[in-house]
C-alpha positions in Angstrom: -19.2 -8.1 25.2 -18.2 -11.6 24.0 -17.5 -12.2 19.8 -19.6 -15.4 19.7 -18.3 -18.8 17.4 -21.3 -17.7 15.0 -20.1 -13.6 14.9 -16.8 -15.0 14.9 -17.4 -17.4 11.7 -19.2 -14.1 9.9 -16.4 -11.6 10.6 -13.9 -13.9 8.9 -15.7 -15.1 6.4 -16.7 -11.3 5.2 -12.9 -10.7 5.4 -11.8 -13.3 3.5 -14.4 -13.1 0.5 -13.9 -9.6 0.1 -10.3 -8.8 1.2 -8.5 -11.8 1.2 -7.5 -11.4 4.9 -6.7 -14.6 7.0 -8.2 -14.4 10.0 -8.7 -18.0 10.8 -6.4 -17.9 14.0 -7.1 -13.8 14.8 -10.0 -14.4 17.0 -8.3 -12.4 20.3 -6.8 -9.9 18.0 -10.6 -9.1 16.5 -11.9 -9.0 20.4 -9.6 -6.7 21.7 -9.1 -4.4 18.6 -12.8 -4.2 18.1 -14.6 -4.1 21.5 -14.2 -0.1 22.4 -14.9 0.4 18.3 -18.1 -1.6 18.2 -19.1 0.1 22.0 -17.9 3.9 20.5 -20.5 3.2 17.4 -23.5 2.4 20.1 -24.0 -1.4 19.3 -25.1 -3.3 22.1 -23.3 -6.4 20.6 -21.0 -7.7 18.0 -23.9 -9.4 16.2 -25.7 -6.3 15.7 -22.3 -4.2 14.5 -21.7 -7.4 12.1 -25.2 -7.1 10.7 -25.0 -3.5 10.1 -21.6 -3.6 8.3 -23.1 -6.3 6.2 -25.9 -3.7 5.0 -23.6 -0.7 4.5 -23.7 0.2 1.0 -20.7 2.7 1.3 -17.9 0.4 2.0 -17.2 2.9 5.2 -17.6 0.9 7.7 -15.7 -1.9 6.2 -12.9 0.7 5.5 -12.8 1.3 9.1 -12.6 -2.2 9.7 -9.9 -3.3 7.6 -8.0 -0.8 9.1 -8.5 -1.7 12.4 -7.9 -5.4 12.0 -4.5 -4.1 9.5 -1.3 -2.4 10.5 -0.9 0.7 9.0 2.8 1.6 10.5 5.1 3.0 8.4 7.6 5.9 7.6 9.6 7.8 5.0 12.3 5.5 3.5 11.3 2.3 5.2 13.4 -0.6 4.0 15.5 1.8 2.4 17.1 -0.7 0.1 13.7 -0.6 -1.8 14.5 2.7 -3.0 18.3 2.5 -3.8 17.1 -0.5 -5.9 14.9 1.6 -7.3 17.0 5.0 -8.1 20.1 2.3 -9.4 18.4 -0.3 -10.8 14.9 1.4 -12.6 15.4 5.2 -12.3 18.8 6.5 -13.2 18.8 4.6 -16.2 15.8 5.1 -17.4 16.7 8.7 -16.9 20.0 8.4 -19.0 17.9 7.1 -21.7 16.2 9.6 -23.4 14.4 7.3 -26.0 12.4 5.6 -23.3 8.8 5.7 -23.2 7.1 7.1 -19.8 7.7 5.0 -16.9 4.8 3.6 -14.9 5.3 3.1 -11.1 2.4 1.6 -8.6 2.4 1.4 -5.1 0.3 -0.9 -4.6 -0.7 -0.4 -0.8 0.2 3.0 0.1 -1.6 3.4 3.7 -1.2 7.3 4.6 1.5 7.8 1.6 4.9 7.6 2.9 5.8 5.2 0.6 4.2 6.5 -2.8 6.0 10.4 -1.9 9.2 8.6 -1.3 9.0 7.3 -4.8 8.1 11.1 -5.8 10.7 12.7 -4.3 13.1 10.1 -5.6 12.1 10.7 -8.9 12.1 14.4 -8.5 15.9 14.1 -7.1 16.7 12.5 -10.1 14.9 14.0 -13.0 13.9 17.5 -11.6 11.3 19.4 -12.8 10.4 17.8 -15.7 9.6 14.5 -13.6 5.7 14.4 -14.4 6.4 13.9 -18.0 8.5 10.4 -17.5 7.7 9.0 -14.5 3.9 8.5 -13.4 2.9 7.4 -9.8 0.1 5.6 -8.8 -1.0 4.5 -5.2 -3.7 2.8 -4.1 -5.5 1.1 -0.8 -8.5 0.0 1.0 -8.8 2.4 4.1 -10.3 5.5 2.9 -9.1 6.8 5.8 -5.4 6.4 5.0 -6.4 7.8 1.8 -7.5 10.6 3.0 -4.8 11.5 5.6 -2.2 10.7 2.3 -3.6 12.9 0.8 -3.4 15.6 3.3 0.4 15.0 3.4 0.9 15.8 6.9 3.2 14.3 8.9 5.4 14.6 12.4 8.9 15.1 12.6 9.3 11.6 14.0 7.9 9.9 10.7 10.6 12.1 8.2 13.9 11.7 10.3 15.4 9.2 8.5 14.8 11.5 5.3 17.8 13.5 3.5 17.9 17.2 5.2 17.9 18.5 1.7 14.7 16.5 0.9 12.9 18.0 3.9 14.0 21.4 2.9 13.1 21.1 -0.9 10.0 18.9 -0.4 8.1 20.0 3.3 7.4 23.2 4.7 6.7 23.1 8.8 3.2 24.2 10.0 4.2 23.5 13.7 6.4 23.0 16.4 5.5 18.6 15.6 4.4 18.8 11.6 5.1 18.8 8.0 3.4 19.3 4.9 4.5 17.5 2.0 4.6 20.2 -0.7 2.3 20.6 -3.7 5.2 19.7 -6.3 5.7 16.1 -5.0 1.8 15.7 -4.1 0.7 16.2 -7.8 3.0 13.4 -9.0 1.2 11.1 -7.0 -2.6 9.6 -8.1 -4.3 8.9 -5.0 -6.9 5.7 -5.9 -9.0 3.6 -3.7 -8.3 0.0 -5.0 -9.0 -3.3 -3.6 -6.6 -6.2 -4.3 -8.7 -9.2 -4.1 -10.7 -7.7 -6.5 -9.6 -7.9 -10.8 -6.9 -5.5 -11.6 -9.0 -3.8 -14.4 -9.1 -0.2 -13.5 -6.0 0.6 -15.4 -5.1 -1.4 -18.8 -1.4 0.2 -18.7 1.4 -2.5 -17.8 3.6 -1.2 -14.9 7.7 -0.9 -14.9 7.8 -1.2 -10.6 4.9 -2.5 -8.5 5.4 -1.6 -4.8 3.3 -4.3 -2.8 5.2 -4.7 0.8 4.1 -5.7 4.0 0.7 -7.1 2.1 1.4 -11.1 1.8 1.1 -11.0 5.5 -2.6 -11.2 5.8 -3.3 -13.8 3.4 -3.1 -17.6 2.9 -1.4 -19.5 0.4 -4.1 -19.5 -1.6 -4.9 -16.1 -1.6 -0.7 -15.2 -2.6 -0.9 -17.2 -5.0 -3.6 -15.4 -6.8 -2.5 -11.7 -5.9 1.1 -12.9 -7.5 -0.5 -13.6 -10.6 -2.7 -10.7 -11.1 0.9 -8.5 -10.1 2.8 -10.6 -13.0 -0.1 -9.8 -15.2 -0.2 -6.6 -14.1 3.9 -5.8 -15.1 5.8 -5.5 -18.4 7.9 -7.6 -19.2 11.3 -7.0 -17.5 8.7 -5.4 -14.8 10.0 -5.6 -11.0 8.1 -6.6 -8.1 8.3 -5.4 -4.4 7.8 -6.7 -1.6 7.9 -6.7 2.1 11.4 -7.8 3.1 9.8 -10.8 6.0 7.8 -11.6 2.6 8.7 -14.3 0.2 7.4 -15.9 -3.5 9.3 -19.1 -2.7 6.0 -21.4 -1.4 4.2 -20.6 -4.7 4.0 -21.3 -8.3 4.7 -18.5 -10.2 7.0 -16.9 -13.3 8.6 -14.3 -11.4 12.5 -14.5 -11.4 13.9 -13.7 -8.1 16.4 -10.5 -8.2 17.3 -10.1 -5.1 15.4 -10.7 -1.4 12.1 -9.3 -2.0 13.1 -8.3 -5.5 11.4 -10.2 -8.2 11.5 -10.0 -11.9 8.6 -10.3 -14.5 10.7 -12.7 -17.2 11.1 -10.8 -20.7 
């Protein structure tokens, strides 16, 4: 089964237009990531699996595609400097600052939700049981099928190593000799939303304090950063941070931010 110039031409395009996914140079990667997926669904051909994702009113099938065509690796407290910038820089002072108002925290492309809980069980460390009323949590992404396993909350001992012990003893309880379950206290500070980012940020009209958006830039062109950066600014109060992927970088593109730190960047007040 060979992904024809024509196919090839549609599969991008459709990516582009509604994602914002580059995949001008991705041609092998789409062949050999998708050949036992399109066989395992019963199409005879890429054509016909391209024509039938086209019709599919559910957004399904293009779920499953993005997240075949995306990486969805990750783990508790990966690039862990993230989160001490977050606990010194945002968190512990807003939590020595009583007169604050709630604190608004997105992450922005959660896959199966390591990163979103590790925010939430940050923010429980520091503020403890009253955490729900100051800090709100919001993670979205494209996959439904992330989404749904993030929400689930399960995970193998492999992906919650690098973890504090006392966080894996106050946070997960073990349902096997190879799993955890992230416990109901940390799941409930966490909104689970399916959001696309090429699309208007409209569905919330509340100005963030943190936007988490790491490992994200990676997929797109020039163009398309350029346009995701200024829907993020827009999307921040001022003093707002942005996060991103530590390989990532705002420095080919025209924008306000004001650069913190590597991967750090500042909305200006």
């Amino acid at each position: 089964m060979k992904l024809t110039n024509k196919d090839f031409v549609r599969l991008k395009n459709f990516m582009y237009n509604n994602y914002g996914i580059n995949l001008e140079n991705k041609r092998t990667l789409i062949e050999t990531r998708l050949l036992l997926m399109v066989k395992r669904l019963g199409f005879a051909d890429f054509k016909s699996y391209i024509d039938s994702l086209m019709l599919d009113k559910t957004g399904e099938k293009a779920s499953a595609l993005v997240e075949k065509l995306t990486t969805n690796f990750t783990y508790f407290m990966r690039e862990e400097q993230h989160f001490e910038f977050l606990k010194d820089e945002v968190l512990i002072p807003h939590f020595k600052n009583s007169k604050m108002s709630n604190l608004k925290i997105w992450s922005a492309a959660s896959s199966t939700g390591e990163e979103p809980y590790c925010i939430a069980m940050l923010v429980a460390s520091i503020f403890g049981r009253n955490s729900k009323l100051k800090v709100s949590i919001t993670a979205s992404d494209i996959s439904n099928n992330v989404l749904r396993q993030a929400k689930a909350g399960i995970y193998s001992q492999d992906k919650i190593s690098k973890l504090p012990e006392v966080w894996v003893k106050n946070f997960f309880k073990k349902i096997n000799e190879r799993n955890y379950v992230i416990s109901d206290s940390i799941k409930n500070l966490v909104e689970f939303k399916y959001f696309n980012l090429n699309n208007s940020i409209g569905w919330d009209k509340h100005k963030y304090d943190v936007i988490f958006c790491r490992n994200v830039m990676i997929y797109f062109d020039n163009p398309t950063k350029q346009k995701l950066s200024s829907k993020l600014y827009e999307s921040l109060k001022p003093g707002g941070y942005l996060i991103i992927g530590m390989s990532e970088n705002l420095s080919n593109l025209e924008t306000n931010f004001e650069r913190v730190r590597p991967s750090v960047y500042r909305k200006r007040l």
